[in-house]
N, C-alpha and C positions, 0 to 999 in steps of 0.2 A: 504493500500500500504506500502510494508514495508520501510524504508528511507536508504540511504546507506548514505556514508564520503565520503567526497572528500576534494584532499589539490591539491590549484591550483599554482603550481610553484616546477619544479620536481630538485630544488638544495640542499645542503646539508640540510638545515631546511625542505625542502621539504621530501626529504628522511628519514630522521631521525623521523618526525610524521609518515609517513607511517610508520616505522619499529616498533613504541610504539604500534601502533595497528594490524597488521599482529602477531606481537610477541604475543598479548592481544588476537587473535581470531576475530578479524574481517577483512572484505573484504575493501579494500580502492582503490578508483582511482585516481591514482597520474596522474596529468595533467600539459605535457609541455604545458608550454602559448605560447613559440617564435616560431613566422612561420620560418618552414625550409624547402628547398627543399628533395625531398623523398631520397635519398642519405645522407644526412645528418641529419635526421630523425631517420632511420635505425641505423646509427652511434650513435647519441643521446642514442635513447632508449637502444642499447645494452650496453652502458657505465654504465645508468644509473643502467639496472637489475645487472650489472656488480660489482658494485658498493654496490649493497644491497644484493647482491650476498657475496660478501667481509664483508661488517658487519654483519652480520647473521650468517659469518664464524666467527668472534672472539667471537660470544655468544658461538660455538659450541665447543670452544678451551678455553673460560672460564669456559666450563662446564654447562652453563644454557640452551644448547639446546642440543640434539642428530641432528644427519644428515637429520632422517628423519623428527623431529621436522622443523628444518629449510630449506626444500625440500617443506613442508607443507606450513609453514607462505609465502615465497615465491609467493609458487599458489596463495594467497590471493591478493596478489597486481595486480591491471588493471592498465596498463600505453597506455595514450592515448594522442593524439594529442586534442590542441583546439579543432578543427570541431568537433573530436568525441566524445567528452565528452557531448552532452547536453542532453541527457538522462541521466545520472547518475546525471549531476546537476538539472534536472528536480524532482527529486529525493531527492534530500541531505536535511539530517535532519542538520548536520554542513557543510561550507565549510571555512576551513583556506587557507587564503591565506598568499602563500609564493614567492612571487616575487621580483626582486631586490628591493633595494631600492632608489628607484629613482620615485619619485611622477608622470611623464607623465607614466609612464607603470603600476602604481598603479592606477591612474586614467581611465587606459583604460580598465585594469582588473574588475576594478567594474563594469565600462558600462556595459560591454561582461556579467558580475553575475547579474546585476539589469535585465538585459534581458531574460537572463536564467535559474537560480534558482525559485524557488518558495515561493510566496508571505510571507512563513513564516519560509522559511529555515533561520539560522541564520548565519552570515557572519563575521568570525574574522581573524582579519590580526595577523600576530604573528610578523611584522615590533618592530625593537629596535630602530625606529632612528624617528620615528613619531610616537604622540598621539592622540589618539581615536575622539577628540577636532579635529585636522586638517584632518582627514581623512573623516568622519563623513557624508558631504554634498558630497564627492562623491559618497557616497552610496546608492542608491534607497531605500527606508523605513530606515532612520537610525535606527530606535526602535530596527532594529535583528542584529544591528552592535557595536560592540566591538572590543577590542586586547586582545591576548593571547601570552604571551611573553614566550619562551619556550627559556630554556638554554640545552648549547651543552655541553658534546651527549644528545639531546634530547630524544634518547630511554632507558637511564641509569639515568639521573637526576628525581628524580619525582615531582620536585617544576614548577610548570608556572605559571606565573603573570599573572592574569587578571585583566584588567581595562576596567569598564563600562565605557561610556561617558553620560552626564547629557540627552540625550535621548534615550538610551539603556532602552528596557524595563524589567522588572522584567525576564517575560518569556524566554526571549533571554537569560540573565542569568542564567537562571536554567539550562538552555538545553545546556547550553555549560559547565555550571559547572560537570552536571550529564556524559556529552560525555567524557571532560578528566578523568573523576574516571571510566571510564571504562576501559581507558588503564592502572588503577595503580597508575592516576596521584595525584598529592595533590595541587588544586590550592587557589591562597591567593589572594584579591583582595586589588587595590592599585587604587587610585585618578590618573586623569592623569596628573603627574606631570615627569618631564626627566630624563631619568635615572630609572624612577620605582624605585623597592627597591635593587633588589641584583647587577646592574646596579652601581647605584648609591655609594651605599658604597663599591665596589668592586675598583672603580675606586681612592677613597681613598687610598684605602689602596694598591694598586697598585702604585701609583705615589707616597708615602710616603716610601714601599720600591726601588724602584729605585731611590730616592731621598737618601737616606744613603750610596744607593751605589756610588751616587756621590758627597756626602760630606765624604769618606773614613771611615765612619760609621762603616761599618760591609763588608767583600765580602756576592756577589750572596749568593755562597752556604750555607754561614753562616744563611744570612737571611732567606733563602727559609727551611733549618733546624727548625729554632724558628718555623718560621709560620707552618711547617707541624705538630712539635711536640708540640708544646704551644699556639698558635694563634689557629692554624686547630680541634687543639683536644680538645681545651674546645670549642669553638663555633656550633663543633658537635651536642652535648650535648646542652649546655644551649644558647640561643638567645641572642645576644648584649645585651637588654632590659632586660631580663631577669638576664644576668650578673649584670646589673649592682645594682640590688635587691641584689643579694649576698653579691658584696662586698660590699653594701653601696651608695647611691647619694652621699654622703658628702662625699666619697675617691674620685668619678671618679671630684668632683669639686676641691679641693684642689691638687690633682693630675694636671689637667687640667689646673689651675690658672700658676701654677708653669712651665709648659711647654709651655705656651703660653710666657708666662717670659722670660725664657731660650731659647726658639727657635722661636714661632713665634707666632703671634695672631691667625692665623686658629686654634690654640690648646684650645682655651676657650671653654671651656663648652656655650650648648645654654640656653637660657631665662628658659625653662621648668626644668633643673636640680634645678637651685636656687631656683623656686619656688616650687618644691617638697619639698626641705629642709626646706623652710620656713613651709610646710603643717604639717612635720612630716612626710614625705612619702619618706621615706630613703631606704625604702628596706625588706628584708626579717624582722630584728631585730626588725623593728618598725610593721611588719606585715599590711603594705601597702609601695607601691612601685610605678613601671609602673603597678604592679599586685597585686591583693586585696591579702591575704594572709588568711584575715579572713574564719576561722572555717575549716581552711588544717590543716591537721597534718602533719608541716613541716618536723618534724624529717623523714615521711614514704616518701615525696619529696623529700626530701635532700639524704636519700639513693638510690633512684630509679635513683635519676642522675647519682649518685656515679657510681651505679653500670655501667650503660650505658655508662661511661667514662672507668669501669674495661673491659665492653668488646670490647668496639673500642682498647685498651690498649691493650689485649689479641689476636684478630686479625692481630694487628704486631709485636706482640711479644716482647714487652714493658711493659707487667705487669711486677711490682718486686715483686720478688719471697722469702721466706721468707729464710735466709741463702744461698742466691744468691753466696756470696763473697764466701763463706765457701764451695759451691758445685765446683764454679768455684778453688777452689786450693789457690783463692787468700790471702792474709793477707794484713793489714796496712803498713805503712811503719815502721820502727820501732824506738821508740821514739828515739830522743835525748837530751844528758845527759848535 
């Protein structure tokens, strides 16, 4: 029998999974959960196709789709009401769920899937605001239950968080890790802890820029500048953790010590930086790190990143060019005497 997808809750996450896999080549049924009377229904789903209609247009005005490309992915979506979905969840090798968030309608949603799905279809919430831990016992067989945390636009980002919970079985993990690399995705798997990972330091570093905007730090724009061109563009390229091999454990601690000083104790480095330093696990130099170093040929590393910073660089047309000033007309200013 062959298994199809289904994502049960037809709002913007909802939509945004169908469109990774329509766009990807497969058939998905996106399923309103709220009972609506048939007038309103009608309304719904026309918004909805309306809706995916419109983002399907910006792939085809970015250039990643032709008309009849996205006429095609289109057909690929079944948009149905509860009642009619239980044959395709009779069906479903995944189904995510994407409904508010709000625990009584997560809880009802399950009932409705422990009822409906099949004994081994696997069941992942893609919920930011609850972990796999609290959802877990509303699930009939929690073994095929998980989260799958997808960040927006879901059909352009290709990072989703996944987080087993301590009765999540193996197989349930494969089969959902194997379903999102179908659409292109790259998932990374995290403990259930709040925030997950790009959640969690995102929100950092959020509150720390709009915190300088109100200690007259720096304006918006300013900030949001830095981050795009120095924050955004090395973290491209190389991972926090990974940065911090570069430049050193013993800069980001000394660094750290000193800001915590200066501005506030949330700037101290944690327990693991000092005890790297203590290891000798400083970083690239010492050829252990967060990451083993041994038997790379750094120098062949060190360029491949380079280079993959010359082309994000290149793409906005921000590489320097060699006699840049000199093509531009421009000169120094001229000394004075």
């Amino acid at each position: 029998m062959e298994r199809t997808l289904c994502v049960v809750g037809a709002g913007r996450m909802g939509m945004g999974i169908a469109l990774s896999y329509i766009h990807a080549g497969l058939d998905v049924t996106l399923i309103d959960i709220k009972p609506r009377a048939r007038g309103e229904r009608a309304e719904t789903f026309a918004r909805v196709l309306g809706g995916l209609r419109r983002e399907l247009g910006t792939l085809v005005r970015l250039g990643l789709l032709d008309e009849a490309q996205a006429d095609t992915a289109l057909g690929r979506v079944r948009l149905v009401a509860r009642e009619d979905a239980l044959a395709n969840l009779a069906r479903a090798r995944v189904v995510f769920e994407a409904v508010p968030e709000q625990l009584d309608i997560k809880r009802d949603t399950f009932d409705w899937l422990g009822e409906a799905c099949a004994p081994d279809s696997v069941i992942a919430s893609t919920t930011s605001t609850f972990l796999v831990t609290e959802l877990a016992d509303m699930v009939r067989a929690p073994g095929r239950f998980l989260n799958a945390h997808w960040l927006n636009p879901a059909y352009l980002i290709p990072l989703v968080e996944v987080s087993p919970g301590p009765r999540t079985s193996d197989a349930a993990l494969q089969d959902l890790l194997a379903v999102l690399r179908l659409a292109g995705k790259t998932p990374v798997r995290c403990a259930p802890a709040a925030g997950y990972i790009v959640p969690r330091i995102q929100a950092l570093a959020m509150n720390e820029a709009a915190r300088m905007v109100e200690e007259g730090v720096a304006s918006a724009e300013d900030i949001d500048t830095a981050v795009r061109l120095g924050f955004g563009l090395r973290f491209s390229v190389l991972g926090l953790l990974e940065f911090i091999d570069w430049g050193g454990g013993d800069i980001l601690y000394y660094a750290s010590r000193y800001l915590s000083g200066a501005l506030d104790a949330r700037f101290a480095a944690p327990a693991i930086i000092e005890r790297n330093m203590e290891q000798g696990r400083n970083g690239l130099r010492e050829g252990q790190g967060f990451y083993d170093y041994g038997g790379m040929d750094v120098e062949a590393y060190k360029l491949r990143r380079l280079g993959e910073l010359c082309a994000r660089l290149e793409i906005m047309g921000l590489l320097p060019r060699f006699d840049g000033a000199r093509a531009a007309g421009q000169a120094p200013p001229a000394a004075r005497s």
